[in-house]
DRENVEXSE-577787 format. One record per residue: x, y, z of N, C-alpha, C in turn; chain; residue in three letters. Coordinates in steps of 0.02 Angstrom, whole numbers. Example, Ala and Ser with C-alpha at 12.3 -4.5 7.8 and 13.67 -1.06 7.14 Angstrom:
   n_px   n_py   n_pz  ca_px  ca_py  ca_pz   c_px   c_py   c_pz kette rest
    660   -284    390    615   -225    390    660   -165    390     A  ALA
    642   -112    354    684    -53    357    645      2    394     A  SER
This chain:
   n_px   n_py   n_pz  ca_px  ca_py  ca_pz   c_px   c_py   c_pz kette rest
   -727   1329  -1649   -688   1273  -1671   -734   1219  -1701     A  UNK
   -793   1185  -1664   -828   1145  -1684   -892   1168  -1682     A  UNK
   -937   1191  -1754  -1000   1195  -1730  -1045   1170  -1699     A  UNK
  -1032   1110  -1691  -1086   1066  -1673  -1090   1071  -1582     A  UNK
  -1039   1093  -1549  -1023   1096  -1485  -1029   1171  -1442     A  UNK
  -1028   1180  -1380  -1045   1235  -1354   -961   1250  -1346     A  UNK
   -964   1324  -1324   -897   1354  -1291   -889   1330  -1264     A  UNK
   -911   1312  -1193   -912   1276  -1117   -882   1208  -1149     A  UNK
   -896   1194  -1191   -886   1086  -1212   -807   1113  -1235     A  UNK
   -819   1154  -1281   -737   1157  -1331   -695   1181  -1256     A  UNK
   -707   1213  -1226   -670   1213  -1173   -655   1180  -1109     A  UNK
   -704   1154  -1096   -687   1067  -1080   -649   1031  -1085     A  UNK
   -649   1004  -1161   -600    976  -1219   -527   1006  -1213     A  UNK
   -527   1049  -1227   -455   1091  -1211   -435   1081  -1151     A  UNK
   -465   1085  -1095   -439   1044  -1018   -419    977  -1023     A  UNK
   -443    966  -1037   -433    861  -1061   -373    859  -1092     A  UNK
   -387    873  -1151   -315    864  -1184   -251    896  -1149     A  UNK
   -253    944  -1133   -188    993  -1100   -173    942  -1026     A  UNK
   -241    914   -974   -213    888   -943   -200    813   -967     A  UNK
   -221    773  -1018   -220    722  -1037   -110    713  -1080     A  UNK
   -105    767  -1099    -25    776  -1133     21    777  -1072     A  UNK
     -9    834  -1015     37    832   -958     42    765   -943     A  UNK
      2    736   -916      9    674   -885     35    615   -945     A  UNK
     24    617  -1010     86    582  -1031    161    589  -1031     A  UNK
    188    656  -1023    229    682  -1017    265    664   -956     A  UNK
    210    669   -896    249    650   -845    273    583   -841     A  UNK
    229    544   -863    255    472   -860    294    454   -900     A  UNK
    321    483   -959    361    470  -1005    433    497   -965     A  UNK
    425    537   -929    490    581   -911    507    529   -832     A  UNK
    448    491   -795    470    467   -751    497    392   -765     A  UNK
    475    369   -816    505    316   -853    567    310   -887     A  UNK
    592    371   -917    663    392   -945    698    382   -881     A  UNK
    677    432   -845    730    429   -770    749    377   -738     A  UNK
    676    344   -735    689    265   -703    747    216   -751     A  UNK
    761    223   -829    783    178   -853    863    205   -834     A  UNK
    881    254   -818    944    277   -827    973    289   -740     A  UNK
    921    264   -697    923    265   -633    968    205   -592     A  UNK
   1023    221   -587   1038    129   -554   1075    139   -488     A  UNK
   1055    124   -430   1076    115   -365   1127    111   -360     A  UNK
   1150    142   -312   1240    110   -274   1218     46   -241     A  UNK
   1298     29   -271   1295    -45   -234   1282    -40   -153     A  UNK
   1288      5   -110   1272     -2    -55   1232     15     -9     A  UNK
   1189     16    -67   1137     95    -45   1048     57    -33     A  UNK
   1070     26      1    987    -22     17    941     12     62     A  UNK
    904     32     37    864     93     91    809     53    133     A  UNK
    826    -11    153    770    -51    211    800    -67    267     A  UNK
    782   -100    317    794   -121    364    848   -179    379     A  UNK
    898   -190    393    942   -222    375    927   -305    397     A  UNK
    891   -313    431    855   -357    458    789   -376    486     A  UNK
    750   -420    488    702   -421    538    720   -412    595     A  UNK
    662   -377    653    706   -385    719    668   -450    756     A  UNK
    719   -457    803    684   -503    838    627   -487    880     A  UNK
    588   -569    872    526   -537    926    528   -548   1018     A  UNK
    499   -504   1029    495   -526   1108    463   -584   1120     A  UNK
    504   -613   1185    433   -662   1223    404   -633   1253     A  UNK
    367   -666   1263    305   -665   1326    316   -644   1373     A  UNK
    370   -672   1407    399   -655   1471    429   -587   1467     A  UNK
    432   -558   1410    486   -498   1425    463   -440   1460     A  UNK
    390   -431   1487    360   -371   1512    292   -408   1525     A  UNK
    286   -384   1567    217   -418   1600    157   -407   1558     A  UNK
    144   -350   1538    102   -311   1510     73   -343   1439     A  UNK
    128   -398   1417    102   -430   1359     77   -489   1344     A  UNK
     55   -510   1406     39   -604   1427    -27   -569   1474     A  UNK
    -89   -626   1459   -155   -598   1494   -161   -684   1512     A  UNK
   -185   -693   1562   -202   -748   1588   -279   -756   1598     A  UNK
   -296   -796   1553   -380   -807   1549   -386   -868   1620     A  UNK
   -453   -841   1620   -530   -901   1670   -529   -978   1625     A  UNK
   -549  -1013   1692   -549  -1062   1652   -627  -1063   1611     A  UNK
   -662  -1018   1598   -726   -996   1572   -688   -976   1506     A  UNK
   -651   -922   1487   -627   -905   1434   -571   -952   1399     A  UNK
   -562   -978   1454   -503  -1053   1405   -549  -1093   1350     A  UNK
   -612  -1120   1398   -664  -1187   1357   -692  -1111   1306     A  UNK
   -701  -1044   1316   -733  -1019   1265   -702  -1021   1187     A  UNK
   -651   -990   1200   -603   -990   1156   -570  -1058   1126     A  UNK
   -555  -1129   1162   -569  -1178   1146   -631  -1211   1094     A  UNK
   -686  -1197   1119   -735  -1204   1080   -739  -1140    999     A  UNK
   -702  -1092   1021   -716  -1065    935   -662  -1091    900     A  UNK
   -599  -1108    938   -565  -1165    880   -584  -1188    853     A  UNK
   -636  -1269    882   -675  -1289    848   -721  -1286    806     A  UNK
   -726  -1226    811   -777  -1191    733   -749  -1196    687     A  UNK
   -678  -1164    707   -637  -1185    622   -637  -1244    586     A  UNK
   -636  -1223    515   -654  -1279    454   -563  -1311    471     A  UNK
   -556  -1384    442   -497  -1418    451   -466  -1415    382     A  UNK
   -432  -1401    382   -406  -1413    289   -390  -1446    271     A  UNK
C-alpha cells in the first residue's frame, strides 16, 4: 500500500482505523439513542429520599467516650486549624 512503510506499520494502521471507525460509530449510535430516549414520567430510578440519620444514642456502639487526655488532644488540633 505505502512504500515508504513496513507490513507490520500498514497493518498497524489498518487496526487504528477499523478500531478508530468502530468507536465513532459507537458513539454516534449511543448519541442517536440518547436523543430519541425520554423517560416515563414515573420512572425515577433513585432513592426517593434521603434517609434519616441516626443519633448517637441509637446503639451504643456508635458514641466513644474519650480521656480527659484525648479531649485537650484533640482540642488542641482544632486549634491548628486556619480560621477563615
Amino acid at each position: 500500500m505505502f512504500p515508504s512503510i513496513s507490513l507490520v506499520q500498514e497493518i498497524g494502521l489498518a487496526v487504528l482505523l477499523v478500531a478508530a471507525l468502530v468507536w465513532v460509530l459507537g458513539l454516534g449510535h449511543m448519541m442517536w439513542d440518547s436523543r430519541f430516549h425520554h423517560p416515563e414520567p414515573g420512572a425515577f430510578e433513585g432513592m426517593p429520599s434521603i434517609p434519616v440519620q441516626r443519633s448517637a444514642s441509637a446503639h451504643p456502639m456508635e458514641s466513644v467516650e474519650l480521656t480527659e487526655a484525648e479531649q485537650q488532644a484533640f482540642a488542641g488540633l482544632i486549634r491548628t486549624f486556619p480560621r477563615p
